[in-house]
Residue, then its C-alpha position, 0 to 999 in steps of 0.5 A: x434447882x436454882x442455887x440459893x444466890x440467885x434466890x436471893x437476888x430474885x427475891x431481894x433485888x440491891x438497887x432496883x428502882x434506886x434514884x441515883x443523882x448524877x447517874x450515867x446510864x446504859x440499856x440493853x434488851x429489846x421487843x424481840x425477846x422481851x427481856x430489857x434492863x436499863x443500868x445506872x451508876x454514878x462515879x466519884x474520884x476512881x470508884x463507883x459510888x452507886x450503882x441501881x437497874x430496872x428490868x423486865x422480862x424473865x427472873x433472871x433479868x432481875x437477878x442478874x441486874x441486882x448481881x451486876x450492881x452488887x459487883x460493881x457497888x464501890x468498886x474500883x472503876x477499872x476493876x468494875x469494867x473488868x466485870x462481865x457476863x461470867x462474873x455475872x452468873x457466877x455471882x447467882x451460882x451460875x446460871x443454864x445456857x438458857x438463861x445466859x442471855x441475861x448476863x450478857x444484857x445486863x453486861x452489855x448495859x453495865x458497860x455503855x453505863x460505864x463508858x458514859x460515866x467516863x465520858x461524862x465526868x470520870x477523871x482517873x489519876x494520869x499514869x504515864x505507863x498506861x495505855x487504852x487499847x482500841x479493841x474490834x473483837x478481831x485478831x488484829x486489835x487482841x493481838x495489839x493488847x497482847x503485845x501492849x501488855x506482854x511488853x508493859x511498853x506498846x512502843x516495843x516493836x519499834x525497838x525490835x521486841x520479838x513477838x516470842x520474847x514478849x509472850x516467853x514473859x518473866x519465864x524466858x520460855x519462849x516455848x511457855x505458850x505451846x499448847x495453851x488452851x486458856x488465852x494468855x492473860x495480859x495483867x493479873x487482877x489489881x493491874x491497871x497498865x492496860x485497859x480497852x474500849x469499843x466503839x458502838x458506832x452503828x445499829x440497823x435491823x438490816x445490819x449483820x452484826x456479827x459481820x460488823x465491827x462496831x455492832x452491839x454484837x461485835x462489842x460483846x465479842x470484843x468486850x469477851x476477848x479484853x475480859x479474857x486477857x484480864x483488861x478492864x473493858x468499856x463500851x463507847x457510844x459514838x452512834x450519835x457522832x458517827x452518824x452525823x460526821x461519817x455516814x450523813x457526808x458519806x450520804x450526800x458525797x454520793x449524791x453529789x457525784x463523788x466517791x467519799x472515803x468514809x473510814x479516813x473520815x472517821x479516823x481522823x475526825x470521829x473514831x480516834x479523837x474520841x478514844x484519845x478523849x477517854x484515854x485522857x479521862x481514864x489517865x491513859x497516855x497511849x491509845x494503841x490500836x490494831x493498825x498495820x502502821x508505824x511511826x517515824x522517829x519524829x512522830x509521822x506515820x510510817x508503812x507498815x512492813x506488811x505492804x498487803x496489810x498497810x493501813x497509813x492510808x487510812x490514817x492519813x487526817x490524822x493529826x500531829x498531835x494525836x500521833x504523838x499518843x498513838x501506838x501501832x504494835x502490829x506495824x512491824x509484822x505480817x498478818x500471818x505473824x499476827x494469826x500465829x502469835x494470837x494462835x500461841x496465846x490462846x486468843x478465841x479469834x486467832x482465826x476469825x474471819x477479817x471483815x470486808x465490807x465497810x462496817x455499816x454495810x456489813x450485811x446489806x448492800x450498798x445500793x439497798x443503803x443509799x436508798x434506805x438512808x440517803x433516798x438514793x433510789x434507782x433514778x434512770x439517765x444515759x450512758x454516754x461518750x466523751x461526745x456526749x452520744x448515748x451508748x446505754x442506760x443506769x439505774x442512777x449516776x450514784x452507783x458508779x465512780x471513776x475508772x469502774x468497768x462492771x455493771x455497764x451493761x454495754x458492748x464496745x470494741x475495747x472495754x469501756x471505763x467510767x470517766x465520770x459522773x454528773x449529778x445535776x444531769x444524772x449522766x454516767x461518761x465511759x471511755x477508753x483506758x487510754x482516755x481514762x489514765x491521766x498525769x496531773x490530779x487537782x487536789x482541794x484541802x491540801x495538808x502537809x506536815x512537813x517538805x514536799x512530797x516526792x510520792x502520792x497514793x490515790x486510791x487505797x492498796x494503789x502503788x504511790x506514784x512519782x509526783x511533783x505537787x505544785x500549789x493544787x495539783x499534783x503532776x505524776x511522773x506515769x499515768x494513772x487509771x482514773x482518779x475519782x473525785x472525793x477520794x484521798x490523796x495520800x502524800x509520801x516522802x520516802x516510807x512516811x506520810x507527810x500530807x493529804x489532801x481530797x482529789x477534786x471533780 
């Protein structure tokens, strides 16, 4: 028998249909299952002023729509994010697994809702002591909020803060943790020293979301996971953004014959500078992240003391001014350190699986997407030799990239290795490791924060080699095995990132 709080929500839905001016607005739903909502609300100063919905589908849609607007009608902004799916039904009296499916919709437009709202206008007072903690749904970025909040300071771990002093917390216990069955919460309600935002950067049917790190899926997880540590939780739409500045680039560097890096490109252009924005709008002074990097004493990146699990190559664009602001707790631990620490506290996801494709491939291959958005299909040309005499065929210049082995399908006396790629004549040139390996790259767009660099990284967990980088190229001290065009050299002085630049064709 539905409990009397639903009743009335059903019967009396708060805001339905209501007209809000200068709303920010989230939806949710789709044809598949029927049940679509589309939440409203408007902000001023810290507070939600208004708050409306329109649903369809099933009762419980409009029930939860008008127990989510009840919640978060004049609420605090940083309390209204702290607002999701359990809140939700325990407003209406809870609700049976069949119906939960409501919550989490109207949870998940609630919260595009808020983040556009933030994005849009929202300006809360500056707080020097908070932080905005970038959260994927994964052990990595929890564990970083964890230890954010644990510590009220998310620089901790560059003074050797331990792991089991943080989470002992005011008891000194460092044994508090053992046995936990309920995640450790980070701050209590009313706390506002640490908040969180996913990104929403890519949807496609033929995406698997769970396997995705940016999929609606994978921000519900994320958004359950900052809601159990007790941390206020908005959803970021950058849909839009990655597209144009990630995907389309990585589409046409394709085209053209390269092999672009598409995570260094949303790092440093798209990914981080729009959470720094909306740490700016919620009056964060950090943005902490789950990355296996730290940071010098003069604000550079640094490795990682995990060299398995280092991830400075892939912040290298970054810039000086927003690695000032970025925060990197995990740079002093291992990843088994990491799963034992989230094990200790509780965290659901301390044993998630780490996703491995590039997030909008996760589910699909590449080839199916090339074709799919980049009207890369299959194009057959001839495999050739450094004297241009053709050994085989391919399926299309786009599937291959410099010092690759498989797929060749062709015999030799020695292995055989791409040397490179032409587009304009759709060839694919192999030859020998020996042909392959070279001393000097040529480089375009070289960047460097300070001295020359006495090392260089040319490809993601390959080891910097000796290097002298005079004007565009870069003369190494060994060989190297196939430096592919499009790719990123990563610049280093000792243990810090001091440049980049792009390897050119």
């Amino acid at each position: 028998m539905p409990d009397e709080r639903f009743e009335d929500h059903l019967m009396h839905p708060r805001g339905r249909g209501r007209a809000i001016d200068g709303a920010a607005h989230g939806a949710a739903g789709g044809a598949a299952c029927g049940d679509l909502v589309r939440f409203s609300l408007a902000v001023e100063g810290e507070r939600v002023r208004a708050a409306g919905f329109e649903a369809s589908g099933c009762g419980t849609m409009i029930a939860a729509g008008s127990a989510a607007v009840e919640l978060v009608e004049g609420a605090g902004l940083l309390d209204a994010a702290r607002v999701g799916a359990p809140q939700i039904a325990a407003e209406l009296g809870g609700l049976s697994a069949g119906k939960l499916h409501a919550a989490d919709l109207v949870s998940d437009a609630l919260h595009r809702a808020l983040g556009e709202a933030v994005r849009a206008g929202g300006q809360l007072a500056a707080d020097s002591n908070r932080t905005l903690v970038a959260m994927s749904g994964g052990v990595d970025s929890a564990v970083a909020a964890l230890l954010a909040g644990a510590s009220g300071d998310p620089d901790a771990n560059r003074r050797g803060t331990t792991p089991t002093a943080l989470l002992a917390g005011a008891s000194g216990d460092p044994d508090a943790n053992r046995g936990r069955t309920t995640p450790a919460v980070v701050q209590e309600p009313g706390e506002h020293r640490v908040a969180a935002v996913t990104l929403e950067l890519w949807t496609d049917v033929d995406n698997d979301g769970e396997r995705s790190c940016c999929s609606a899926a994978a921000v519900r997880g994320a958004r359950r996971v900052a809601h159990d540590l007790g941390l206020a939780h908005f959803t970021l739409d950058l849909r839009e953004e990655f597209r144009g500045g990630v995907v389309d680039p990585w589409l046409a560097e394709h085209a053209d014959g390269l092999t672009p890096n598409p995570c260094i490109r949303c790092n440093g252009h798209v990914r981080l500078d729009a959470m720094l924005d909306f740490a700016d709008r919620l009056g964060a002074a950090t943005l902490t992240t789950g990355h296996y990097a730290r940071r010098t004493d003069d604000g550079l990146l640094r490795l990682a003391v995990d060299p398995a699990k280092d991830q400075t190559y892939m912040l290298a664009a970054l810039g000086r001014d927003a690695l000032t602001r970025l925060r990197f707790p995990l740079g002093e631990h291992t990843k088994a350190q990491v799963r034992r620490i989230a094990s200790e506290a509780g965290l659901a996801v301390a044993r998630k699986p780490e996703s491995q494709d590039l997030c909008f491939l996760a589910g699909t291959g590449r080839a199916a997407f090339l074709a799919r958005h980049g009207g890369l299909a299959e194009r057959p040309g001839d495999i050739v030799d450094r004297t241009g005499r053709v050994l085989g065929r391919h399926d299309g210049h786009h599937g291959f990239t410099v010092g690759q082995r498989k797929g060749l399908r062709i015999a030799g006396s020695e292995p055989l290795y791409v040397l490179a790629t032409d587009a304009r004549a759709n060839t694919v040139t192999v030859g020998t490791r020996a042909d392959l390996q070279t001393r000097t790259v040529d480089v375009r767009g070289v960047r460097l924060h300070r001295e020359q660099p006495d090392a260089v990284q040319l490809r993601y967990h390959a080891p910097a080699l000796r290097c002298r980088l005079e004007g565009n190229r870069i003369h190494l001290d060994e060989p190297f095995d196939g430096a592919a065009p499009g790719q990123t050299a990563v610049f280093l002085r000792g243990d810090a990132i001091v440049g980049c630049a792009t390897i050119a064709a």
